[in-house]
N, C-alpha and C positions, 0 to 999 in steps of 0.2 A: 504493500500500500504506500504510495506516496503522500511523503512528511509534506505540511504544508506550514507547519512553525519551528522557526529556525532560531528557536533557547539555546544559547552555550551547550546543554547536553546533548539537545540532537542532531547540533553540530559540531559537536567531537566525536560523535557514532561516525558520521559523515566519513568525518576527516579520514578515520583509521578506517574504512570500509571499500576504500578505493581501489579497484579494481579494472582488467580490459573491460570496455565493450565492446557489446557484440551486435551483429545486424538486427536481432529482433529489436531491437532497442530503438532502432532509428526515429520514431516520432517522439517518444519522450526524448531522447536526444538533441532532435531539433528540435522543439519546444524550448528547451533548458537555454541552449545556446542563444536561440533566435530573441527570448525575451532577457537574455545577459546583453546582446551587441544592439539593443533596439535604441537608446540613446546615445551610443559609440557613437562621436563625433565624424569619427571617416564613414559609417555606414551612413550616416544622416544625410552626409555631402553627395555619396551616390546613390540613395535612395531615397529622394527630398519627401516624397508624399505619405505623410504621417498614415494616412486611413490603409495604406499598401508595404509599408516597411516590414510588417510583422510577418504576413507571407512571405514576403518577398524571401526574408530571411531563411524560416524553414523552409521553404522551397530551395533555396542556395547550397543552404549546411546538409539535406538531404542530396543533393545531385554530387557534393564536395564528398562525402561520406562514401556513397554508392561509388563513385567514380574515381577517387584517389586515395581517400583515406583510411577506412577500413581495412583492406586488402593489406595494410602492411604492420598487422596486428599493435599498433600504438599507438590505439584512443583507448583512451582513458575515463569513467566516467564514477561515480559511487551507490550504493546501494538503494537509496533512493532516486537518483538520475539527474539530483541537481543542478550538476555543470557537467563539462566537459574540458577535457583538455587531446588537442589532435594535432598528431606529429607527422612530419616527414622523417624518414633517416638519409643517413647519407646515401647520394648516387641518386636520389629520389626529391631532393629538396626542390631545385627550381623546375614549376610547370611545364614551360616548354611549349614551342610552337605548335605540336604532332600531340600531345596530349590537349592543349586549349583545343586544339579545331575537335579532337571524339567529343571534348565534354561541351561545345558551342551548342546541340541539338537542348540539352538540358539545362543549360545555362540562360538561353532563349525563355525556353519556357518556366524557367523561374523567376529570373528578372523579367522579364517581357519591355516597357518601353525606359525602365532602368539599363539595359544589358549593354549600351553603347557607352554609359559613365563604369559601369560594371570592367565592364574590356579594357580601358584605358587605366582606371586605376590597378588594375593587374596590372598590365604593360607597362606602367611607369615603378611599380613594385618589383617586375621582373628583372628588370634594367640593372637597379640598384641591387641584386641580391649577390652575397658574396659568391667564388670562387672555390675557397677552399672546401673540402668535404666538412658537413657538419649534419644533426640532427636541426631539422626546423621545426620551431612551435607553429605551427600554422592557424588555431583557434585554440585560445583558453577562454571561458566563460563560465559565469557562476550566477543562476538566478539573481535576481536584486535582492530579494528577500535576504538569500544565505551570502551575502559578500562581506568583508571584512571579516570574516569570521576563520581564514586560514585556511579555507576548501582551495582556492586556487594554488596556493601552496604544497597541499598537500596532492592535487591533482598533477603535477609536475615533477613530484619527488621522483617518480621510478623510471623516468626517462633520463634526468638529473643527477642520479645517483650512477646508471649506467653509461653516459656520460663522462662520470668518474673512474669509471673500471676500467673503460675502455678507451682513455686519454683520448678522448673526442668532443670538440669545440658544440656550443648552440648556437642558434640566431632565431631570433624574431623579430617583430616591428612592435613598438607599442604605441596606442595611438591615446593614452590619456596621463596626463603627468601621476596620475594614481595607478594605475596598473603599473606604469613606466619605476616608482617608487618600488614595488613589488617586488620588481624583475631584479632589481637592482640588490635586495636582501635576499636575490638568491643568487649573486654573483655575477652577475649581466652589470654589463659597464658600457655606456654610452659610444656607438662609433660615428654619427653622424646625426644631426637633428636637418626634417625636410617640412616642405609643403606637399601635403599631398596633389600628384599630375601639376606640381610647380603652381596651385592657388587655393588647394582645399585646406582642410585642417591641416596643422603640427604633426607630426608623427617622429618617434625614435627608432633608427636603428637598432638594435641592443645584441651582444655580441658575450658570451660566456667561456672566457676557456675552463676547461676540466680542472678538478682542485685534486690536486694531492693528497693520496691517501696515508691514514698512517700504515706503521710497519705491522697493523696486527689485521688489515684490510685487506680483503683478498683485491688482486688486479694491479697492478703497474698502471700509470696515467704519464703521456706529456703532456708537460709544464710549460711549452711553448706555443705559440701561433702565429702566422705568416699573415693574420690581419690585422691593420693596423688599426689604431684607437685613436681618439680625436679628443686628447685632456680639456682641450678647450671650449666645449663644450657639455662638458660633465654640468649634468644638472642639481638643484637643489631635490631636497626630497618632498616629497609631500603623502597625503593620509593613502593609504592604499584600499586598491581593491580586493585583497587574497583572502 
């Protein structure tokens, strides 16, 4: 049965419950998602029409789900389905021309007369994404109700930790100075601050390399990365979304 109050205890059940998801899942899924990214400032920009945002969304994070993310067992989701957090791994991270044109039929009819700001804001995302091999966050999202409560945190740990083991970089984008905070208390350090397609909202870069484990940790990790950082725009912190 889905929880629908989110007390400090029944999200600490949450927290430690986190687990894969799996296809049956897919509509509370997008649900969770779709009502965590519905006042995300970059969704707003390319989905302007408040009465169609909400579809719009599940319609998206279902055809993103069915068409690239699932298949590579690492989404992540908790026992009642509150959020989501959904990865690329390395070799898999950026889209791609020949994957965008399979997933345009379903991308079409999810966005429908959004799909042309939909396309360009990918395209100007793809542009900018790093080189080196890494795991990508591609959607982390936490009901409104249950945020700030450590679910997004805790939705990230077992890609993060593996990450760890296997001395392999992260990257996502974040697109609000509070998730951006988040990212940030979990080692993600600032590589580049943008406009979104160069007039939309602010968005960050954020870039993780793998931490050091101790000597009683199973896995070896490097400690180096070949992307570079931009000190000069490290940002302040502010209240999060995790």
């Amino acid at each position: 049965m889905e929880r629908t109050r989110a007390d400090p205890i029944n999200a600490a059940e949450e927290a430690v419950s986190v687990r894969q998801a799996g296809a049956h899942e897919l509509r509370a899924l997008t649900r969770a998602t779709a009502l965590a990214f519905y006042e995300d400032p970059h969704m707003r920009w390319v989905m302007p029409d408040d009465a169609q945002r909400l579809a719009q969304l599940e319609r998206g994070f279902a055809a993103g789900l069915r068409g690239a993310w699932l298949r590579h067992e690492a989404c992540y989701t908790t026992a009642g389905v509150v959020g989501g957090a959904f990865w690329l791994p390395p070799g898999e991270e950026k889209l791609g021309v020949a994957r965008m044109l399979r997933l345009l039929p379903a991308m079409l009819a999810a966005y429908r007369s959004s799909t042309p700001r939909v396309l360009r804001a990918l395209a100007f995302l793809e542009r900018m994404h790093p080189r080196e091999p890494h795991w990508y966050l591609a959607v982390l999202g936490v009901k409104p109700a249950w945020q700030r409560r450590g679910l997004g945190t805790a939705l990230m740990k077992a890609i993060l930790d593996r990450c760890d083991r296997e001395g392999t970089p992260a990257f996502l984008e974040a697109s609000t100075a509070r998730s951006r905070a988040c990212y940030e208390r979990q080692g993600f350090e600032v590589m580049s601050e943008f406009r979104l397609c160069g007039e939309g909202p602010t968005g960050w870069q954020m870039w993780r390399r793998p931490r050091r484990l101790g000597a009683g940790e199973a896995g070896a990790v490097r400690g180096s990365s070949d992307v570079t950082l931009d000190p000069g725009k490290a940002p302040s912190r502010a209240p999060s979304d995790e």
